[in-house]
N, C-alpha and C positions, 0 to 999 in steps of 0.2 A: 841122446839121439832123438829122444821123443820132441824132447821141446824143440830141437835143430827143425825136426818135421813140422811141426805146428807152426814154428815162424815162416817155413817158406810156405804153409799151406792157408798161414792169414795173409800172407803177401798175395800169393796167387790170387787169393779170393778178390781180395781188394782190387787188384791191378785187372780182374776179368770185370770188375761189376765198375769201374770206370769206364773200360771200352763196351760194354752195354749201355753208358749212358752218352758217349760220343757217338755210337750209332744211332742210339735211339732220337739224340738232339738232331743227328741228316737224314734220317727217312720223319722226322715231323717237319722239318725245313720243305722236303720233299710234298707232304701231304698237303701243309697250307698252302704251296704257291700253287699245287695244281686246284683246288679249293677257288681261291682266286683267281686265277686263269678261268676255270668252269663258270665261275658268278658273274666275272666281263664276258661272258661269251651270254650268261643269260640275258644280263641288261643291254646287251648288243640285239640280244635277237625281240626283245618286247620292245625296246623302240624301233624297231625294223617293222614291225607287227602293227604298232600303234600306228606310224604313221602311216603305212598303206594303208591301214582300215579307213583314217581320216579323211585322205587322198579321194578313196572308195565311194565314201558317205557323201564327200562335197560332190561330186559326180552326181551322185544319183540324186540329190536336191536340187542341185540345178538340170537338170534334164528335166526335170518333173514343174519345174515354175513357169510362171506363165510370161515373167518379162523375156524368156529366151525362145517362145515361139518361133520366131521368126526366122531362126537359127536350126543348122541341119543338123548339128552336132557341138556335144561340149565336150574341152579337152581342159584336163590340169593335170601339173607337174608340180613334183616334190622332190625334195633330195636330205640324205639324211648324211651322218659320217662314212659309212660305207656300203650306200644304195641308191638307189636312185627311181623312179615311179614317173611313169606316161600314164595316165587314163584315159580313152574315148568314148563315148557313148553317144548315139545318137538317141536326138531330141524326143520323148515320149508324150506325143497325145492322142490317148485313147479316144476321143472325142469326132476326132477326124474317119477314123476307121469304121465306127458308128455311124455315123451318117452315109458312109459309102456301101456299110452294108444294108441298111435303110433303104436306100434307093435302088436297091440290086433287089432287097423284097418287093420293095413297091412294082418294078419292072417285072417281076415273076408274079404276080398277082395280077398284072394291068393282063402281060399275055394269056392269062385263062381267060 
């Protein structure tokens, strides 16, 4: 009776430490794909990042350059896999404001 007990208590053992390792192989199936799912989500969202910054940058170097004087405002567009970027900014020269404030002192100066 004893050994009758020991075969079915090494079968049991065996037959439970198999479906420990069939679970254990679908919750790691489970863990990589969300692992990867999380990792295309991060390199989705730094090139989302990168290129708006880039978009950003080239804006602000041309508002700031002198061959766009002329111009009231600069506009660039980009587009990524699933985004997309308008920027506007109008044209910056400190130069102008200067001299206007310049002559707003001189006028307060002349009226003393």
């Amino acid at each position: 009776m004893i050994k009758q007990a020991k075969k079915i208590w090494g079968k049991r053992n065996k037959d439970i430490s198999a479906s420990y390792t069939v679970e254990a192989a679908g919750v790691m199936a489970l863990v990589l794909f969300s692992i990867m799912v999380l990792l295309n989500q991060s390199f989705h969202v730094r090139a989302e990042t990168v290129g708006k910054f880039s978009v950003h940058e080239e804006v602000e170097r041309e508002r700031h350059a002198i061959s766009n004087a002329d111009n009231k405002e600069v506009t660039r567009q980009a587009q990524g896999m699933r985004w997309g970027l308008e920027v506007t900014a109008p044209i910056f020269r400190p130069e102008k404001s200067l001299r206007m404030w310049s002559l707003l002192e001189r006028e307060g100066k002349d009226e003393n």
